[in-house]
C-alpha positions in Angstrom: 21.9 -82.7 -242.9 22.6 -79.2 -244.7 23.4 -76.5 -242.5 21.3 -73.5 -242.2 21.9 -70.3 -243.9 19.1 -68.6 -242.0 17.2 -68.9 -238.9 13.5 -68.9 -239.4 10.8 -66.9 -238.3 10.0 -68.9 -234.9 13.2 -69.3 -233.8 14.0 -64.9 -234.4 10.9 -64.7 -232.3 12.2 -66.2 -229.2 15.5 -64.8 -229.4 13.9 -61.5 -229.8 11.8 -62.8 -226.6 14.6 -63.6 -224.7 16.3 -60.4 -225.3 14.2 -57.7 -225.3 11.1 -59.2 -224.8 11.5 -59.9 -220.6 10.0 -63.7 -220.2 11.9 -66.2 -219.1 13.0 -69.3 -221.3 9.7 -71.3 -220.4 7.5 -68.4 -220.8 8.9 -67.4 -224.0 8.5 -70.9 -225.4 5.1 -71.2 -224.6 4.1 -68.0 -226.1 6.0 -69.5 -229.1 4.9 -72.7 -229.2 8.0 -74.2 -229.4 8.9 -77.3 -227.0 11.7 -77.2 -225.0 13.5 -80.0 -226.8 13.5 -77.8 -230.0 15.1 -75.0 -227.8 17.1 -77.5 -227.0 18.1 -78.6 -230.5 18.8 -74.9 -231.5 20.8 -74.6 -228.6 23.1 -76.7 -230.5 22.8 -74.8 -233.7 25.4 -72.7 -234.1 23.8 -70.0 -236.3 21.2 -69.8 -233.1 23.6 -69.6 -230.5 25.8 -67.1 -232.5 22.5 -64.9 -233.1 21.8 -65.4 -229.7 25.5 -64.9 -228.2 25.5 -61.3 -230.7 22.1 -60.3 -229.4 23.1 -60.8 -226.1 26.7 -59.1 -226.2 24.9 -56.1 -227.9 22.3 -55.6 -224.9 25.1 -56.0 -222.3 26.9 -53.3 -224.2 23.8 -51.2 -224.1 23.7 -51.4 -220.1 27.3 -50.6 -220.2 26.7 -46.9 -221.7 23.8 -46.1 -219.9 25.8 -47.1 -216.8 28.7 -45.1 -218.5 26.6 -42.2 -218.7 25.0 -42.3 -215.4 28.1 -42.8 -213.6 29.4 -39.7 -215.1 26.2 -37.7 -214.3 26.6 -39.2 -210.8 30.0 -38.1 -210.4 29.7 -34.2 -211.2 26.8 -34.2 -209.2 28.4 -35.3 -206.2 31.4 -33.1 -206.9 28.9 -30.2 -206.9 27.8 -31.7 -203.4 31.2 -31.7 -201.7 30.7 -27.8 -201.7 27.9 -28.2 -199.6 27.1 -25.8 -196.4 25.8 -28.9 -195.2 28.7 -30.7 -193.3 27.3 -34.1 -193.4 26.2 -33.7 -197.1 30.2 -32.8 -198.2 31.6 -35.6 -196.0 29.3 -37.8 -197.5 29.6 -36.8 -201.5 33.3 -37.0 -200.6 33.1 -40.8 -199.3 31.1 -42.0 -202.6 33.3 -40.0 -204.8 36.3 -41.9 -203.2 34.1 -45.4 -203.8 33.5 -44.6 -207.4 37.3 -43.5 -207.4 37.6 -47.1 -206.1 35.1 -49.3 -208.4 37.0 -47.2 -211.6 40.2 -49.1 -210.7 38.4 -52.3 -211.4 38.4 -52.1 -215.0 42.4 -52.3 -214.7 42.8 -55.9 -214.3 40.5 -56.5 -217.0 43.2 -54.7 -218.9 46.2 -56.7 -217.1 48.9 -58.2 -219.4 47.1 -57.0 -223.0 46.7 -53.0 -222.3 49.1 -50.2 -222.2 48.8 -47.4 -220.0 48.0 -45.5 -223.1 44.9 -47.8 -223.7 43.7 -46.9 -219.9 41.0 -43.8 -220.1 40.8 -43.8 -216.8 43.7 -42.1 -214.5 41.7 -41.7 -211.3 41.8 -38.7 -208.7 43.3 -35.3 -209.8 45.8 -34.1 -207.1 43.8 -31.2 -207.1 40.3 -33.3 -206.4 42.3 -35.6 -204.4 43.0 -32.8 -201.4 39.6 -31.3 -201.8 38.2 -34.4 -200.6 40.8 -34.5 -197.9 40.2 -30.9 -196.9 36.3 -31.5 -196.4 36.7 -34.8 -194.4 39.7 -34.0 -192.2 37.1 -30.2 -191.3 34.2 -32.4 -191.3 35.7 -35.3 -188.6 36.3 -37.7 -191.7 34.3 -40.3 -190.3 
């Protein structure tokens, strides 16, 4: 049997199903009218899976911005909010800056062993942030 050079049209269409299109695997055959042993057999294709696999890392990099983005957005805004003349709305922008300061360190391990420090964007907590936060929460009761 030759190999493929090309997926055809069918089997774009699910892919582009599965991706963008929101229906799960059974749905999105249906709509196709493609069994679930062909699935299946493309499954062990691997042009399909490749297309798939390259679909699929390109979407999860797509979430990754916008979450990127957001988490950025989130950030200053709660920066703005430790200023506050609300006590309870400082202590509180203060705690979830110090948990996004916390999920950020995450992204080290995934670095662990092949990264330098200089590959590392992010460096945490200015000093100068750092006693802000401690300022507010020790005048606020910190807890």
């Amino acid at each position: 049997m030759a190999k493929k050079k090309r997926l055809d049209k069918k089997q774009i269409a699910v892919i582009e199903e599965l991706v963008n299109g929101g229906l799960e695997e059974h749905a999105a055959l249906k709509k196709h009218g493609v069994r679930q042993s062909t699935f299946n057999r493309w499954l062990r294709e691997s042009l399909f899976v490749a297309e798939l696999g390259w679909r699929l890392g390109w979407l999860k990099f797509r979430g990754d911005l916008t979450v990127a983005r957001c988490k950025s957005i989130a950030a200053d805004r709660l920066a703005k909010l430790t200023e506050s003349d609300k006590p309870e709305t400082a202590r509180k922008a203060c705690f979830d800056i110090l948990r996004l300061d916390e999920a950020a360190d995450f992204g080290s391990e995934e670095c662990e062993g092949k990264c330098s420090d200089e590959d590392t964007p992010y460096e945490g907590l200015s000093a100068e942030m750092a006693g802000k936060l401690l300022a507010v929460l020790a005048e606020n009761g910190g807890g």
